[in-house]
C-alpha positions as CSV (number, residue, x, y, z in Angstrom):
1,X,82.9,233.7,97.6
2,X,82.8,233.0,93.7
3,X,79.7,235.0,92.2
4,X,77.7,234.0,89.2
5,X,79.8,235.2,86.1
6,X,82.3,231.6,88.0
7,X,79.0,229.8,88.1
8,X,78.1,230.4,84.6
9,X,81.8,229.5,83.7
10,X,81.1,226.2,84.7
11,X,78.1,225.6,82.9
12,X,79.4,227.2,79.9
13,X,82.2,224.0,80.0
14,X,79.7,221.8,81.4
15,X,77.7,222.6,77.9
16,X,81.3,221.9,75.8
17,X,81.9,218.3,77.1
18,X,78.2,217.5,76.5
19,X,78.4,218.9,73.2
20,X,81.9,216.9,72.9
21,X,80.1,213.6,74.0
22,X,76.9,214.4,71.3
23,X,79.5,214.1,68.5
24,X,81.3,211.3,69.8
25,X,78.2,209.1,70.2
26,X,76.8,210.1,66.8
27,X,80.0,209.0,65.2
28,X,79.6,206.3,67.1
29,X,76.4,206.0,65.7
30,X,77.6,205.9,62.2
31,X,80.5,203.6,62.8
32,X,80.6,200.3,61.2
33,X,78.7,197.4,62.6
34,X,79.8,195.0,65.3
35,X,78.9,191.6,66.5
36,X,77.0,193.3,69.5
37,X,76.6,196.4,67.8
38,X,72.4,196.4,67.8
39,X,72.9,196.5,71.8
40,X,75.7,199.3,71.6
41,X,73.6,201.2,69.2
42,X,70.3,201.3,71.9
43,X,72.8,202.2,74.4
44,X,74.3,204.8,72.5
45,X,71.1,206.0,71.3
46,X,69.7,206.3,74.9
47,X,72.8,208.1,76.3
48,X,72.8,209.6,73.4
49,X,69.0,211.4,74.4
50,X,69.9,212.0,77.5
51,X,72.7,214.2,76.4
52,X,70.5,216.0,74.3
53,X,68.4,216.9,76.9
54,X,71.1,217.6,79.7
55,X,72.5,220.1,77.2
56,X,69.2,221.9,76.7
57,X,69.0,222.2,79.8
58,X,72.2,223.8,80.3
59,X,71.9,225.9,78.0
60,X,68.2,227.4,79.3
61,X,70.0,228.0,82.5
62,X,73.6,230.0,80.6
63,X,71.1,232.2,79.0
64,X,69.1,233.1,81.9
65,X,72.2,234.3,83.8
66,X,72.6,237.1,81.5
């Protein structure tokens, strides 16, 4: 049976790709116009938001493991 220090592992990566995916949809963000690109930008802002708030909650739940 894994215990909580492999649990909290988990999250801790968890947190690293979300924080991986935050910079790669702000670039995104920032990244020169395309012909669709007021449709890609809502997208990316909305997944963008989400991320934001899966990674807060990730990280309220690494720190109360300590």
């Amino acid at each position: 049976m894994r215990g909580r220090g492999w649990i909290k592992a988990l999250r801790q990566d968890e947190a690293r790709q979300v924080r991986a995916r935050i910079a790669e949809l702000e670039s995104n963000l920032t990244a020169a116009p395309s012909p669709h690109g007021r449709q890609k930008r809502q997208d990316a802002g909305h997944e963008l938001r989400n991320a934001k708030f899966r990674l807060e909650r990730l990280e309220e739940c690494i720190a109360a493991m300590q």
